[in-house]
C-alpha positions in Angstrom: -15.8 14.0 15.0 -14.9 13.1 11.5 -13.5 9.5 10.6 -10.7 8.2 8.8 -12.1 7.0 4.9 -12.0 3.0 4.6 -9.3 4.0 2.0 -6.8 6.0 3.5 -4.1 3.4 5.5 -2.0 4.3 8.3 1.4 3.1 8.8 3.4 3.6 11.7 6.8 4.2 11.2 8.7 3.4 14.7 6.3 5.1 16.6 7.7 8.3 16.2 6.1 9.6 12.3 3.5 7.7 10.7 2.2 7.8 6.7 -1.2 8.0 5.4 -1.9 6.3 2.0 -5.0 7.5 0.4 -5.8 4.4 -2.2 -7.8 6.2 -4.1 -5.7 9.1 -5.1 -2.1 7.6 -4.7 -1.0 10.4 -2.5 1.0 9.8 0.7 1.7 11.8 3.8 4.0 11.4 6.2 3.1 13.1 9.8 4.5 13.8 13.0 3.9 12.3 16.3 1.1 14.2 17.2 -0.5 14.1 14.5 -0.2 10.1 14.7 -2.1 10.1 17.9 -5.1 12.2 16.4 -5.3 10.0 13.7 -5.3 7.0 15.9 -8.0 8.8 18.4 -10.1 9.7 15.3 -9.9 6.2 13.8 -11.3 4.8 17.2 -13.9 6.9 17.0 -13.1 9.4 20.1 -14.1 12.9 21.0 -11.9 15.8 20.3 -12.1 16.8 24.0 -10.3 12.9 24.8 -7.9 13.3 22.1 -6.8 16.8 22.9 -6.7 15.8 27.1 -4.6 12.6 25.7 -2.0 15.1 24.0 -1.8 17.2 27.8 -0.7 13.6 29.4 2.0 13.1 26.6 3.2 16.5 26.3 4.3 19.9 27.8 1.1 21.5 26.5 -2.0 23.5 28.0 -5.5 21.9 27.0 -5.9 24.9 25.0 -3.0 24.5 22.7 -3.6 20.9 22.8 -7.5 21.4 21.3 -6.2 23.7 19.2 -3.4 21.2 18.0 -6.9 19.0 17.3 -8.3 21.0 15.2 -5.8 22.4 12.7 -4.7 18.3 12.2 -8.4 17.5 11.2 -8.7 20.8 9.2 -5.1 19.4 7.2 -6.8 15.8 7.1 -10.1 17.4 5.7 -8.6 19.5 3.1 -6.6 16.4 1.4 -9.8 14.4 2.1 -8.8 12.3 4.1 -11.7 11.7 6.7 -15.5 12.3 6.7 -17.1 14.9 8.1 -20.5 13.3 9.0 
C-alpha cells in the first residue's frame, strides 16, 4: 500500500472532515470522513483489505463498495502526489 509523504500533514477537523497540507507545494485539501479514515489506515501502514473491512464496521456499505471506496481515495491521493507508491 502506498504511504503518506513525510510532507503532507493531516489535520483533523472535529472528526468529521480532515485537511491535508502538502508542504512542499502549498496546496491544501479538505476531505470527507471516509476519506479521513483511509488516510489514517494508510499512514499506519495497513492493508487495503483492513482499511476497506474497517469502512463495512462504520458504515452501511458492502465490502465491495467499501474496497472500491479504497481505491478511488488512493488513486485522488496519488494523482495530487500525495503518498508513495513503493
Amino acid at each position: 500500500m502506498p504511504r503518506p509523504y513525510d510532507h503532507v500533514i493531516f489535520t483533523d477537523l472535529n472528526g468529521v472532515e480532515g485537511v491535508l497540507v502538502d508542504l512542499n507545494t502549498r496546496q491544501y485539501f479538505q476531505i470527507n470522513e471516509s476519506a479521513c479514515l483511509i488516510w489514517r489506515g494508510l499512514a499506519k501502514g495497513a492493508p487495503a483489505a483492513d482499511i476497506a473491512r474497517e469502512l463495512t464496521e462504520l458504515y452501511d456499505v458492502s465490502l465491495d463498495h467499501a474496497q472500491a471506496s479504497v481505491e478511488a481515495a488512493v488513486a485522488r491521493f496519488s494523482a495530487h502526489r500525495l503518498v508513495d507508491q513503493k
